[in-house]
SEMAR-228001 format. One line per field, with one value per residue (C-alpha): residue number from 1; x, y, z. Coordinates in Angstrom, 3 decimals, m for minus. Layout:
SEMAR-228001
base <- [NUM|...];
X <- [X|...];
Y <- [Y|...];
Z <- [Z|...];
//
This chain:
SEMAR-228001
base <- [1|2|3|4|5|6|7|8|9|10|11|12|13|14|15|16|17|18|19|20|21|22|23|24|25|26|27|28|29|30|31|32|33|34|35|36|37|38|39|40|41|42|43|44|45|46|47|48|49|50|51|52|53|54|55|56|57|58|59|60|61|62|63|64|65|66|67|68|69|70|71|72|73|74|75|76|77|78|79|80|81|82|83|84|85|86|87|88|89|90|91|92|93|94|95|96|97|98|99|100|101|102|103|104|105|106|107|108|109|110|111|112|113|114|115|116|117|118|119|120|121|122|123|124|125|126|127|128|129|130|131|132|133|134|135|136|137|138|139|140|141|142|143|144|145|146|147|148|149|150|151|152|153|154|155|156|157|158|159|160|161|162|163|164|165|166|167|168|169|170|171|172|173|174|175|176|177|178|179|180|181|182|183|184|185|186|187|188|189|190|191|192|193|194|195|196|197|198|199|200|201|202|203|204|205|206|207|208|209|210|211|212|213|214|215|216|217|218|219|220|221|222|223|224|225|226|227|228|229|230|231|232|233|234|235|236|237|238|239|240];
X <- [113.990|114.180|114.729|115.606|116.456|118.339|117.802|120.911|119.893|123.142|125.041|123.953|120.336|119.515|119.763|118.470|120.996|119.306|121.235|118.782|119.538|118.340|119.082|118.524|121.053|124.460|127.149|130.224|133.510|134.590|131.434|129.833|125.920|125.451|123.729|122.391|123.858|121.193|122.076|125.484|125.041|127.649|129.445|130.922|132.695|129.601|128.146|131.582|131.079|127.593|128.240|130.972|128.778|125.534|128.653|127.081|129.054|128.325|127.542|125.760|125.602|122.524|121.417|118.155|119.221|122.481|122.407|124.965|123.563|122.701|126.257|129.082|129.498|130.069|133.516|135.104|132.507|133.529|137.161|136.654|134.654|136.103|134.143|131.114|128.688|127.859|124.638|122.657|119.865|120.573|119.747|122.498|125.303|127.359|125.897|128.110|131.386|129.977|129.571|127.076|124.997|124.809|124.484|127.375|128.543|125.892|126.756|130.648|131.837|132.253|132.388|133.634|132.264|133.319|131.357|129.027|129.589|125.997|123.090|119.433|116.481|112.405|111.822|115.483|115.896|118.435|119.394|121.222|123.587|126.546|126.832|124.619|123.731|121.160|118.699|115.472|115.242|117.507|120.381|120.620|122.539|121.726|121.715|122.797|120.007|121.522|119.033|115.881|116.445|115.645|114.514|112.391|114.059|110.880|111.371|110.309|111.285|110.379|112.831|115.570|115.431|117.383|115.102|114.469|112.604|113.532|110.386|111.321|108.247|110.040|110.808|107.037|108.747|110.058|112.861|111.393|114.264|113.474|110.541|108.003|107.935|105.658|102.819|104.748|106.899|110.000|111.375|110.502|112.270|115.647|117.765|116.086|112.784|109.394|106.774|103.907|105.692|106.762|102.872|102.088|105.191|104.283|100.892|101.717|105.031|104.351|101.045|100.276|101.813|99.957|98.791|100.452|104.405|106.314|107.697|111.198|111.873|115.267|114.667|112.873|110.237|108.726|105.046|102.552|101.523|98.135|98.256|99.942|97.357|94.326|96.300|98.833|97.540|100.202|99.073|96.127|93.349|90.027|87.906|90.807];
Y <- [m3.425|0.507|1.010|3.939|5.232|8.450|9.993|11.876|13.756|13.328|14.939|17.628|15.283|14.914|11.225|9.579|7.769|5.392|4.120|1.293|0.229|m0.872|1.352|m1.119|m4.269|m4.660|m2.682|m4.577|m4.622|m1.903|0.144|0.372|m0.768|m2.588|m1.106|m1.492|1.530|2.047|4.048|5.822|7.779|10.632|12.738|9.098|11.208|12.989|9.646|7.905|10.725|9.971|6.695|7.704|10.925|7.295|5.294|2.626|0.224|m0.876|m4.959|m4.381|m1.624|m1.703|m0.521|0.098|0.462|1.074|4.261|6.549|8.938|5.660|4.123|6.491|6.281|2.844|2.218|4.493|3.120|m0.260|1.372|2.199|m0.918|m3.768|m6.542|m5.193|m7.018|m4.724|m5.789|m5.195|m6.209|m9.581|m8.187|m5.295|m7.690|m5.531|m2.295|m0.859|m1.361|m0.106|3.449|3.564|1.072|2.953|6.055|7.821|8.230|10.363|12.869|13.275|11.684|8.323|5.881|2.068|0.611|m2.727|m5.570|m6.273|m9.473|m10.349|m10.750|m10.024|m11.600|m11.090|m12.435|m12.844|m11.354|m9.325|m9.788|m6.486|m8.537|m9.718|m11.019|m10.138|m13.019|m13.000|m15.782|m16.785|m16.767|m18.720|m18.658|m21.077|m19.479|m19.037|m15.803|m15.605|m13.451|m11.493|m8.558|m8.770|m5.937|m7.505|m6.373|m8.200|m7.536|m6.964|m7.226|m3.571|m3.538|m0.704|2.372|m0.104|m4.405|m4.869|m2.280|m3.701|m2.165|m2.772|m3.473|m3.202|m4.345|m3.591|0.210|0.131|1.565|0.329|2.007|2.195|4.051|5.711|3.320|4.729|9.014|10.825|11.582|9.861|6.981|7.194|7.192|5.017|6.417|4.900|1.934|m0.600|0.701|m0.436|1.905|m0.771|m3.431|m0.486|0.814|m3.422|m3.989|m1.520|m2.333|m5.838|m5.424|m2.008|m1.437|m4.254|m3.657|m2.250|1.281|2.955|1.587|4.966|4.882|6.067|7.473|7.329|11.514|14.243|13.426|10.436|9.429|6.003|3.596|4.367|8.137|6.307|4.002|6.813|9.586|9.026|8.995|6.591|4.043|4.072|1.721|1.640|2.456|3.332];
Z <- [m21.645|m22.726|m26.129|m27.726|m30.603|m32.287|m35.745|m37.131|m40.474|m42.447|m45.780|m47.575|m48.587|m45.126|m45.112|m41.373|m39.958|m37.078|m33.804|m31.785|m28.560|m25.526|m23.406|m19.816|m21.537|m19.764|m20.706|m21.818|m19.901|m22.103|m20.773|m24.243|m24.568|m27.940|m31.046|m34.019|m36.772|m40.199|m42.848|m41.852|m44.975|m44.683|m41.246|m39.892|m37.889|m36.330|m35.838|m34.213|m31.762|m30.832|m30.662|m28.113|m26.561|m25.749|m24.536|m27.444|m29.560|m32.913|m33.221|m36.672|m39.329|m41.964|m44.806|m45.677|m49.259|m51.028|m52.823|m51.486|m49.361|m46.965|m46.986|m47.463|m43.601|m43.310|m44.305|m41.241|m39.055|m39.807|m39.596|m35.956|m35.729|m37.431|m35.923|m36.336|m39.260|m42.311|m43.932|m46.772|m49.066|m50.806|m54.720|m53.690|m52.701|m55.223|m55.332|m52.537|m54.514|m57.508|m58.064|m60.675|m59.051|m55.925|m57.703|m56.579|m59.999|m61.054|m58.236|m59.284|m56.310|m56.960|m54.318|m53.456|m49.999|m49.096|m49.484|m46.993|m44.640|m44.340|m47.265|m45.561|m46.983|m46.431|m42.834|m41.346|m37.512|m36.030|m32.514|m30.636|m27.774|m26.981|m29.842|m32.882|m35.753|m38.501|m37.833|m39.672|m43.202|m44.781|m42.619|m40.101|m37.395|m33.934|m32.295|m28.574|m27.262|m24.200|m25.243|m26.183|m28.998|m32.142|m35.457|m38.533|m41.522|m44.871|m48.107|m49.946|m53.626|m55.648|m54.572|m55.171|m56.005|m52.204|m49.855|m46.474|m43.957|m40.048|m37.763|m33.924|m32.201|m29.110|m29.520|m31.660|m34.822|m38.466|m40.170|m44.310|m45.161|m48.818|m49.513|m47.432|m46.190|m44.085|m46.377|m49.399|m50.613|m52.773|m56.254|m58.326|m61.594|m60.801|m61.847|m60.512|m59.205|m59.785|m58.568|m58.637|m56.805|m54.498|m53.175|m53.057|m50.846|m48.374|m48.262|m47.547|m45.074|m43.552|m43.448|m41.635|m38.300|m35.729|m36.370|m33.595|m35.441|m35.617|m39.315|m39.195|m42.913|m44.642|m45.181|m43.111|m40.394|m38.190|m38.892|m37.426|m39.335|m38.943|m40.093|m43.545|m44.104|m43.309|m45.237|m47.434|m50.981|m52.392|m50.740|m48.924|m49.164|m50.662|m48.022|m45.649];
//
């Protein structure tokens, strides 16, 4: 297994969008490798054509978080998509269809993304295949494994009440989208956030892996879990 991944900055915050892969599965008969799609947060076009550009097809889109910079993407995604899953954060089942939950309201542009089809909780799996199903947690389905792609969804409350961060210990990285930065972690000021419960989540979820993880931020630059722990002053430990 090869996997790879591709960071497309996005909109005019910069939002990462993340496509995972493994880049050694079969192909399907249509010729498309399966993927995994985080945070389409603006340009879906952009991202359609580097979906087309990597030959990969979308089997799963997640959010990190649903504030609107992550998911304005998804709705033509999942338009040129249809049977792909769409999957968020169980404590934002209704944040994407609600602009001033998501926060879109705020900005002038309001905007309504459908429902998701899946609700993740601390500890459920995806599986990148032939066919890719949510198992673990508290949903009981099985996951046909044709790939051995799979990512740990954890629990990170405190930039929003739904944040999940994506370990791959595969590809050796975690996708913290606006929880944990390069040198930093995010807001905790808005609806929702809790910057104590925040710093103790990543301590305990990210912090934790092995120290060579790449983190994969929801804005601006890659960094390894070990360089956060050592240096970022957030949420470092005593003696760190």
């Amino acid at each position: 297994m090869k996997a790879k991944v591709r960071r497309i900055p996005v909109g005019p915050l910069g939002a990462n969008c993340y496509l995972v892969w493994d880049d050694e599965a079969p192909a399907a008969r249509s010729g498309e490798r399966p993927c995994l799609v985080i945070d389409p947060g603006a340009e879906g076009g952009r991202i359609l054509g580097l979906l087309a550009k990597d030959g990969l097809r979308p089997e799963i889109i997640a959010a990190t978080h649903c504030h609107g910079d992550h998911i304005a993407a998804v709705d033509e995604l999942l338009a040129a998509f249809p049977d792909a899953d769409w999957a968020v954060g169980a404590p934002e089942a209704e944040w994407p269809a609600r602009p001033a939950l998501n926060l879109s309201y705020g900005f002038g542009l309001p905007m309504q993304v459908r429902p998701p089809k899946r609700l993740l909780r601390d500890g459920d799996e995806l599986v990148v295949g032939c066919e890719l199903r949510v198992v673990g947690g508290t949903d009981p389905q099985s996951a046909t494994r044709d790939s051995q792609l799979s990512l740990r969804c954890l629990a990170v409350p405190g930039h929003s009440p739904g944040s999940i961060a994506y370990y791959c210990a595969a590809a050796g990285a975690v996708f913290t989208g606006d929880a944990l930065f390069a040198g930093d972690i995010g807001r905790a000021d808005l609806p929702g956030g809790d910057e104590r419960q925040l710093v103790e989540a990543i301590r305990a979820k990210i912090l934790t892996l092995p120290a060579e993880t790449v983190v994969w931020p929801g804005h601006a630059n890659r960094s390894r879990v070990g360089a956060e722990k050592k240096n970022n002053p957030y949420v470092r430990l005593s003696g760190d």
